[in-house]
Steps between C-alpha positions, in 0.01 A plus 500: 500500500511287174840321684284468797197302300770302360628382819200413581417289203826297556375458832167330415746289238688401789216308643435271171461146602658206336274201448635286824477779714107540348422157522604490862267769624243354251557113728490723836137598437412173318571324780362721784166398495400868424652599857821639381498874390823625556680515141222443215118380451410268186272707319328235271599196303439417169571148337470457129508156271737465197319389233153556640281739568484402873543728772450570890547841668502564906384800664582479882319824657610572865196586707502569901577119612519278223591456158292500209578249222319591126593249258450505130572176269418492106484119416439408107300871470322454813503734787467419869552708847515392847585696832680319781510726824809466763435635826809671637467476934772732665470229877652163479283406699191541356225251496525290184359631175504309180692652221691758746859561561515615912829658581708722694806689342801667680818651455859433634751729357463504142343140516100489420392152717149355405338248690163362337244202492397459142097318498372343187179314410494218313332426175488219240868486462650613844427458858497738728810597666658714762841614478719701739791732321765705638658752235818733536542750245843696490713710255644199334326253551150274618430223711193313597393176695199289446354280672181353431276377743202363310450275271823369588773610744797609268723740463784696254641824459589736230761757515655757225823659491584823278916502471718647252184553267465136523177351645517201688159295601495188712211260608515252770252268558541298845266238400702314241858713600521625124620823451420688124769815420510707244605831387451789284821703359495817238558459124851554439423762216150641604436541926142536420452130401621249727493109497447234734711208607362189681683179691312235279619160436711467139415180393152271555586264781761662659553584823771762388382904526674747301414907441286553162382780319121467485399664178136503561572787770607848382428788690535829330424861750339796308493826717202710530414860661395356812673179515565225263399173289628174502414232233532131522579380142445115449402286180167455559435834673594905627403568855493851555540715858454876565658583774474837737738618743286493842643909590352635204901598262549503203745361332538619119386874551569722775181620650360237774145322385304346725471132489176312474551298841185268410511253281745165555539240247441085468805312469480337154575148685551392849659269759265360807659412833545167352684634182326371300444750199116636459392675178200625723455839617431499821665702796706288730789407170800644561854507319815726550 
């Protein structure tokens, strides 16, 4: 019996992540637009401010249709709240609703296809835009296609890559024909850290790209009971994810828990259909 236990507790070992192969199931869900379930939910998102006392939490609770979004932000002592609500409409071909993701979702082999029209109202700082996505999620890998149909009619696509424990991410943008790549490898001494790489010019001026470490991104994976965390560590900042895996295991004890399937986090920043980068929580930002 004891050897039995034992066997089983190098089982659940078995299953440890690294910190690529966490941060790749962590972009899957970041960038599903709260459709994908199929490997692990954000649970909630916490960002906190070096050298201030500044913070902002997420809570995004999963009710019948549509996503609630509770956010929290401490500014120089002072506390705020708001609630943004994302209506979740399982027909394509729904009549237009502001603020609502309509989609239909289907599955060929062990491929997860996701076709959606993404609706959002403007305000004082965006206009109103619709957006049509098509999303493949797979074993290894994630692809999706944009193409925005008002304001302006644009498109790109994003796709990422798990190989060899290294994580590839590319974004094409058909507007201008740029294309940004980057990826994310394992710490040679510690595969619960990892560090990203980016195609960035080398000198001011020149047109010449070459591969550099950027050392304001280091990702480090903390397992939990019921899934795992991953942290963001920059100068200026630690963004924080809890993660859950969406069937309920474990992964550092034995028994199964269940998972809280509810709650979905912000993104602590965002790229538009334009790509342009937006500090502003609102649904329709999306990054791999």
């Amino acid at each position: 019996m004891k050897f039995f236990i034992f066997s089983l507790m190098l089982a659940a070992a078995a299953h440890a992540i690294t910190c690529t192969e966490g941060h790749f199931l962590f972009s899957k869900d970041k960038g599903s637009f709260y459709l994908n379930e199929d490997d692990v939910i954000i649970d909630k998102y916490f960002v906190d401010f070096i050298d201030s006392d500044d913070s902002t939490s997420y809570k995004y609770i999963r009710e019948q249709g549509r996503v609630v979004i509770e956010r929290e932000m401490t500014d120089r002592g002072a506390l705020t709240s708001d609630t943004i609500v994302i209506y979740l409409i399982n027909d394509i071909n729904s009549p237009a609703v502001d603020n609502s993701i309509a989609y239909t979702k289907s599955l060929l082999g062990d491929t997860t296809l996701i076709d959606a029209i993404l609706r959002e109202p403007g305000d004082d700082e965006n206009e109103a835009s619709v957006t049509e996505v098509r999303m493949k999620f797979f074993k290894n890998g994630a692809t999706a296609d944009y193409h925005e149909l008002t304001p302006k009619d644009q498109q790109y696509s994003s796709e990422i890559h798990l190989k060899n424990d290294t994580l590839f991410s590319f974004n094409i943008s058909s507007s201008n024909d740029t294309v940004g790549y980057s990826f994310i490898v394992n710490d040679k001494d510690d595969n619960k850290t990892c560090r990203e790489f980016t195609k960035m010019q080398a000198d001011p001026g020149s047109n010449d790209r070459e591969i550099i470490e950027n050392t304001d991104r280091i990702y480090k994976v903390e397992e939990t009971d019921t899934g795992f965390v991953i942290k963001k560590i920059r100068e200026t900042r630690i963004d924080q994810y809890t993660l859950v895996y969406a069937d309920g295991r474990a992964t550092t004890s034995i028994a199964k828990r269940p998972a809280a399937r509810l709650k979905q986090p912000s993104r602590d920043y965002y790229f538009d259909t334009k790509g342009r980068k937006q500090l502003k929580a609102i649904p329709y930002r999306v990054q791999f």
